[in-house]
N, C-alpha and C positions, 0 to 999 in steps of 0.2 A: 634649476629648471627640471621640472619634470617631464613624463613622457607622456600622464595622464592627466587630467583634473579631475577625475574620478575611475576608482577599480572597484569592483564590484566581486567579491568571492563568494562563488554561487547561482545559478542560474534560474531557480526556484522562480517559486509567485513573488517572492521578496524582492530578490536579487534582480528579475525581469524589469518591478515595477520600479525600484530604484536608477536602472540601467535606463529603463528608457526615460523617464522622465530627467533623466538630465542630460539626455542629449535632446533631447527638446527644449531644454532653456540654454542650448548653446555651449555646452561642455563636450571635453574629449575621455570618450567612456570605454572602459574596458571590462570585459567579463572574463571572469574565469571559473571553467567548472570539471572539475575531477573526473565525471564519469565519462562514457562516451559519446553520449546524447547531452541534448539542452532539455531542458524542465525540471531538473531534480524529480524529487519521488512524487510528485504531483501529477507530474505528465507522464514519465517511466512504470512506477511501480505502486500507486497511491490513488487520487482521486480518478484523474483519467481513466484508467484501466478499470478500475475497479466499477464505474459507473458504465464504461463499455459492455464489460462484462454481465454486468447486470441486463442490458437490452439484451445481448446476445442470446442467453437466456432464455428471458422473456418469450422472444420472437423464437427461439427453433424450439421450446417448450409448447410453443400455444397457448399459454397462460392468461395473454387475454382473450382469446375467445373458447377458454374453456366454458362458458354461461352461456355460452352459444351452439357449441357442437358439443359439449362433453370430455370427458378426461381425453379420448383422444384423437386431440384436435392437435398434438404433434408432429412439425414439419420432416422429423426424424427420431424414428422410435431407437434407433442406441446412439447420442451425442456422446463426442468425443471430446477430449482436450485441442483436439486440432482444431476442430470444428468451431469451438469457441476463440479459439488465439486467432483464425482468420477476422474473427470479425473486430476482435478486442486491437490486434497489431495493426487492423487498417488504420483504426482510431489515432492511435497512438502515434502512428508514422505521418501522419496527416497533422497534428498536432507539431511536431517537432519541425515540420517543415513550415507552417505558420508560424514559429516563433524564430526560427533561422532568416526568414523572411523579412518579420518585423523589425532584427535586428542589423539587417543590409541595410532595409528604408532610413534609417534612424543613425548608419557609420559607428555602430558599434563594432568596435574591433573581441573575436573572444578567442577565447586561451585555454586549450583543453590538457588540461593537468592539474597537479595538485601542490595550493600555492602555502607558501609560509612567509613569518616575516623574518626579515633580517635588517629591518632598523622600520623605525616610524613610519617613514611613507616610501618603503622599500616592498617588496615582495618575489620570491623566489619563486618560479613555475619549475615544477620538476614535472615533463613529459616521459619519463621512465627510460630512455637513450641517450636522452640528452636533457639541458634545461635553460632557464633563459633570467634574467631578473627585469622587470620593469618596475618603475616609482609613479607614485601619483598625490596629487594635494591631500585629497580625501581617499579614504578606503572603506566599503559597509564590506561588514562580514555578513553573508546572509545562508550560512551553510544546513538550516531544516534543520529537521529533528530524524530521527531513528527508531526500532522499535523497542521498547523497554525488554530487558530480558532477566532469568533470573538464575542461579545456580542448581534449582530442583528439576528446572527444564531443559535437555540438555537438545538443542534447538543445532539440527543437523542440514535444514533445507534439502532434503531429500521426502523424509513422511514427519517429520516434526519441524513446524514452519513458522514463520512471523511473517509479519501482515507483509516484509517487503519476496519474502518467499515463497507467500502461496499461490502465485500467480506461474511460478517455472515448474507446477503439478504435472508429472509426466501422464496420469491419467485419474479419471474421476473414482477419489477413493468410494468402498459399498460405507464405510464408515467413519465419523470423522469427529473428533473429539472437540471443541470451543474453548478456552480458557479465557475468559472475559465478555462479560456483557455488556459491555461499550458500544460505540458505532459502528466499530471495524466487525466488532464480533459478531453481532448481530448483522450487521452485512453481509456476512459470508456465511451464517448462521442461514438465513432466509434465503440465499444462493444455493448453498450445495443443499438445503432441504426440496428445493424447489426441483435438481435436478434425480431425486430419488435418494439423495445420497441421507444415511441414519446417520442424525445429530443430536450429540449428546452437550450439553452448554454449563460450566462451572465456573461457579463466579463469586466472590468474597461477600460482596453486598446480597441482602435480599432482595431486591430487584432490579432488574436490566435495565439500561440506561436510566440511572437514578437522580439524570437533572432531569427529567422528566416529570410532569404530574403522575402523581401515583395511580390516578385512572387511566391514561394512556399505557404505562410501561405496563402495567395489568391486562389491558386490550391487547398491545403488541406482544405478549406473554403468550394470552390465549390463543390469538391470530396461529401463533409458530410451532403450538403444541399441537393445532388441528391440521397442521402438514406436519406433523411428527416430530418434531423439535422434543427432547426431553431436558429439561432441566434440574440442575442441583445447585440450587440459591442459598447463601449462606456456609459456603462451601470453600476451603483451601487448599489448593493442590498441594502435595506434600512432599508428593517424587512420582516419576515419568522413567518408566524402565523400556527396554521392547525386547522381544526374544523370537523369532524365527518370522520376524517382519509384522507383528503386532504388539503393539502399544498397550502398556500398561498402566494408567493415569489411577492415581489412590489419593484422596482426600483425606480430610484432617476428623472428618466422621465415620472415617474405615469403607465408603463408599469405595467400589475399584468399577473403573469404568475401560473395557478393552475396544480399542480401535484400530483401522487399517492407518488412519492418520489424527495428526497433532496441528492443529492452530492456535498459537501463544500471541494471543493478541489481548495485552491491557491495558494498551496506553502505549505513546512514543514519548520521547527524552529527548535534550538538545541536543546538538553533536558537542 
């Protein structure tokens, strides 16, 4: 006998949509999720925030009615890191609390720790003082992905970051290095350019996001150069040094590019 007919490890977009959908066809469902919130990196440190951020932005930037009043058409001429994490943390907190909600509606039971297994349809929660074991018929593992990292980048989350790091920036660096021309990078690429901040973008491929037609990544190329974006296409980072709190980034064509900060963003991995 078990204690579930389904556990669910992870609480992600995966883990959500599997959790709830079988408590809706009449199953006893449990979730379990490591961190201290519900949403995995989608709701915490990923798509949510990241797309908060972006209005945030936007709106104390004046950005859309720069065509209207002019450059400054700013609701605050020095934005801060605070000033965006109020807007970005409403989101977020707001989010977690619709999906804590969804999952009363629906009798989902969830389990906040970090689960292993210890036979087939066993599973061990370790909440860190104590821990518990519960069994279920079925088990999805739905535990996301992470961000790819590499050994030339020695990635500190302090001023050298990954995509789930750059979001705990204690303040808007003047300068900021890109390692990936992805979505993530070019997100934050058109982010911190937007907020003043010089961005420098390296990336292996000749051009930025390369499932792209070659006439749009060209467009969004030039879009980012005429807010100052600089690019180095066709380019490999080689090694990442820093010395009295500036960043030394050197490519594989002897390029050196110096920064207040590092985002290593080239893609994410499974867990």
């Amino acid at each position: 006998m078990f204690n579930y007919d389904l556990a669910v490890i992870g609480s992600g977009p995966g883990g959500r949509g599997a959790a709830i959908q079988g408590a809706k066809l009449g199953k006893k469902v449990a979730v379990i999720e490591q961190q201290s919130l519900l949403g995995g990196v989608s709701v915490n440190t990923g798509t949510i925030p990241s797309k908060a951020l972006r209005q945030a932005i936007l709106y104390l930037t004046g950005h859309f009615q720069r065509g209207i009043y002019g450059g400054n058409s700013q609701l605050k001429q020095q934005i801060t890191i605070s000033d965006l994490n109020v807007h970005t943390q409403k989101i977020v907190e707001e989010r977690v609390i619709t999906l804590e909600n969804q999952y009363k509606r629906n009798n989902v039971d969830i389990h906040f720790g970090k689960a292993s297994f210890i036979g087939p349809h066993q599973l061990k929660i370790d909440h860190g003082l104590s821990s518990q074991s519960i069994s279920a018929s079925t088990i999805i593992i739905a535990t996301g992905s992470r961000p790819a990292r590499s050994k030339t980048v020695p990635i500190n989350q302090v001023n050298i970051l990954d995509s789930d790091g750059i979001l705990e920036l204690t303040k808007i660096p003047d300068s900021l290095v890109v390692v990936g021309g992805g979505i993530i990078g070019m997100e934050y690429a058109s982010f911190f350019s937007t907020l003043g901040t010089k961005v420098t973008v390296l990336d292996l491929q000749d051009n930025i996001l390369p499932f792209l037609d070659t006439e749009m990544s060209i467009a969004l190329q030039h879009h980012l150069e005429r807010n100052g974006v600089v690019f180095h296409l066709g380019e490999m980072v080689t090694k990442v040094t820093q010395r009295s709190g500036r960043i030394k980034t050197l490519s594989d064509k002897n390029n050196v590019v110096y920064s207040e900060a590092l985002l290593y963003a080239i893609g994410r991995v499974g867990m």
